[in-house]
Structure formats: structure tokens, C-alpha cells
N, C-alpha and C positions, 0 to 999 in steps of 0.2 A: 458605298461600302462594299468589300469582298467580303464573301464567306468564303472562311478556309476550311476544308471535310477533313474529319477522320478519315484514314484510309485503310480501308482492310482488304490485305493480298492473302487468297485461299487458293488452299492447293488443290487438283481434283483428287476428287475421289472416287472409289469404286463405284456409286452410285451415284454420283453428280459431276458430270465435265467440270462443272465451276469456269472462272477465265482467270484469261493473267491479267486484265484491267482489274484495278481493285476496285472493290465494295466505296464508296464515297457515303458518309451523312454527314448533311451538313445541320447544327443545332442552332432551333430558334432564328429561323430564316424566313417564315412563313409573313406576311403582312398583319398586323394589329389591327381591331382584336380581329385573330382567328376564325374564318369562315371555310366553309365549302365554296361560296362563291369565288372570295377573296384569292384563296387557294389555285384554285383554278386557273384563273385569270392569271395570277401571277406565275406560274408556271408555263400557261400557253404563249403566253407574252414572249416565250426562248424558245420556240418552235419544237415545243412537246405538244403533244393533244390529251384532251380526257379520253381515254377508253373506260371508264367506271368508277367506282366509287362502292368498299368492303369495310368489312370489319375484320375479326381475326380467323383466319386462315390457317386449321393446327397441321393440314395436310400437304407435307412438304411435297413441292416440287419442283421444277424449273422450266424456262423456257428459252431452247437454244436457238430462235427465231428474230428472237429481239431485245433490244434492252429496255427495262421500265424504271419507272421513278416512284414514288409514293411520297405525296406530302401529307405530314398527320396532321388532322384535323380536329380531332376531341380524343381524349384520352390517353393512355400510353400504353407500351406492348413491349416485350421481351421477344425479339425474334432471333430465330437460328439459321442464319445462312454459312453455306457449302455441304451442306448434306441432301443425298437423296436419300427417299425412304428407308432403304436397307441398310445405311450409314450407321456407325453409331455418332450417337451426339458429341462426342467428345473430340471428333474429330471437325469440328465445325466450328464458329464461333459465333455467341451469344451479344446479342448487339440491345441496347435498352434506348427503345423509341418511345415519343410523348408530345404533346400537340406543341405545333409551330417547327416540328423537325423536318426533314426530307431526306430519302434514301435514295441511292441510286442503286440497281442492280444491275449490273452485265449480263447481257444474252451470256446464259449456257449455269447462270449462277443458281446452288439449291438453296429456298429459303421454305420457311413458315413463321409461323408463332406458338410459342409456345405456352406464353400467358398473357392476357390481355384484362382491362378494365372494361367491365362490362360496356362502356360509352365509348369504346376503341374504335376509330373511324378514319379512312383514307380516302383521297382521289389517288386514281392510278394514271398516270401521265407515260407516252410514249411517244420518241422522234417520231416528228410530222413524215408521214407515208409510209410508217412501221406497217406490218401486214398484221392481220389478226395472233394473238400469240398461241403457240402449241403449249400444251401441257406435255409436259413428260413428270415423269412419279420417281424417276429413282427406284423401283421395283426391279429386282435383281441386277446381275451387273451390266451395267454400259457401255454399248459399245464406243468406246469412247472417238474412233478413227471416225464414224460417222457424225456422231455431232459435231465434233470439230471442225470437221466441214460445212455444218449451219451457221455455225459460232461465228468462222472466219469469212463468213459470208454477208456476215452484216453491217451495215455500212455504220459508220460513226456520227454521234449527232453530229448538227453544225452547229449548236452550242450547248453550253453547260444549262443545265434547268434553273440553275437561282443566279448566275451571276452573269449569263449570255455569251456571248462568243469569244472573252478571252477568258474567260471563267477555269481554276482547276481543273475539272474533268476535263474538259476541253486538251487544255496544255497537257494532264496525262496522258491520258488516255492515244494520245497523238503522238505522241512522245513516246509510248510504249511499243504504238505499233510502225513507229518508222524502225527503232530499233530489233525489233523482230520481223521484220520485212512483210509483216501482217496491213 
């Protein structure tokens, strides 16, 4: 079976570079029933690794170092990506996540949450030899010329997190940056 993602293309903004790879979630993709282990496993299995495991996150911000993935694991979350701190929200777009979903975000993309169920719970997954991620906050504006230098520095999985190497993101994402010479 393929899963096919939403895709959501955000603009930067003032206080979040954001990318031009879009936002990807793919729904109810996670293995039956729903575990943390489960999760994991089925994730690492396309050459993401665990870096951790949160709940909600109301403090936007991004990291223009790498790209990560979240597979939900219990609960569901209202989260806002393309904005950093100083953003208004309006500029951004509200994505409504819940157990057995998976997100993918681009290095350089601003996310949080904004509402979550008290039982709201993720693995965070990132291509295998991602460096540890930088936090940036979106606190006043951004220089944007220097992150995009982190941004376009980072290399692209070598496969999709749920569907492995001919997977959507994959074909996007690939597809996007031949056509931008990225």
C-alpha cells in the first residue's frame, strides 16, 4: 500500500525561513494497534532514526539544520506550522494531527502546537546521519540569507518515512529541487 500526504507549500516569513519542499502528513499510516515501539520501528525501517519522543510543544520554532518527521502516537494536536515566534498566526497554517498520523517537516520549517489532548504523544524521527537539530525561535526578524544557507545545505532523505524510497516525499521533494537547481 502507498500513502498519499497532504501537502502543504508555505511561504517564508518574517520570522520563519520555512522551505519550498512542502509540509507532507500522511493519515493513519502508523502500524496497528498503535505503539511507541511499533512507531519507531516502522519509521526506522526507511532510514529515519529516533532522536526522541514529546508531547505538545506550544513554543514555536524551527530548525534550519535538518529535516524531522513525527509519528503520533496517542492522542491528537492542533499544530501551526510556518511561523516563527514573532509571526502572526494567520500567516501560517493549522494542521490537525491524532494517533497513527505522521508529519513530515523541512529543515528551515516554523512549527508548534497549539492545542493538544492531554495524552498527546510523538516519536521524532530524522534521516539517518542528521546532525543534532538547532533550535531557532523566530524572535525578531530573520535573517533569512543565512539560513537559507543551512536550509540548502541539507541533504535529502534517501527515502520517504512511510513508504521508503519511491515514496512521495521522495519523488517531491526531488523533483522540486532538480527544478530549483537546489
Amino acid at each position: 500500500m502507498v500513502w498519499e500526504p497532504e501537502t502543504y507549500y508555505l511561504k517564508q516569513n518574517k520570522h520563519a525561513p520555512n522551505n519550498p519542499y512542502p509540509v507532507l502528513v500522511y493519515r493513519q499510516c502508523l502500524p496497528l494497534p498503535v505503539s511507541e515501539d511499533k512507531a519507531t520501528a516502522f519509521l526506522e525501517s526507511r532510514a529515519w532514526e529516533r532522536k526522541g519522543a514529546w508531547g505538545h510543544i506550544c513554543q514555536r520554532h524551527f530548525h534550519p539544520n535538518v529535516h524531522e518527521c513525527y509519528g503520533i502516537v496517542k492522542g491528537e494536536s492542533t499544530m501551526l506550522v510556518g511561523c516563527g515566534h514573532d509571526d502572526d498566526s494567520g500567516t501560517g497554517q493549522e494542521i490537525e494531527l491524532s494517533v497513527g498520523d505522521v508529519i513530515v517537516l523541512p529543515a528551515g520549517t516554523g512549527h508548534c502546537n497549539l492545542q493538544s489532548s492531554k495524552d498527546y504523544f510523538y516519536v521524532g524521527v530524522y534521516p539517518k546521519g542528521s546532525p543534532q537539530w538547532r533550535n531557532e525561535l523566530g524572535k525578531g526578524e530573520v535573517q533569512h540569507s543565512e539560513m537559507r544557507e543551512y536550509i540548502n545545505d541539507v541533504p535529502l532523505p534517501v527515502q520517504d518515512p512511510v513508504n521508503g524510497p519511491d515514496g512521495p516525499l521522495f519523488k517531491l521533494w526531488v523533483q522540486l529541487a532538480a527544478t530549483s537547481g537546489g
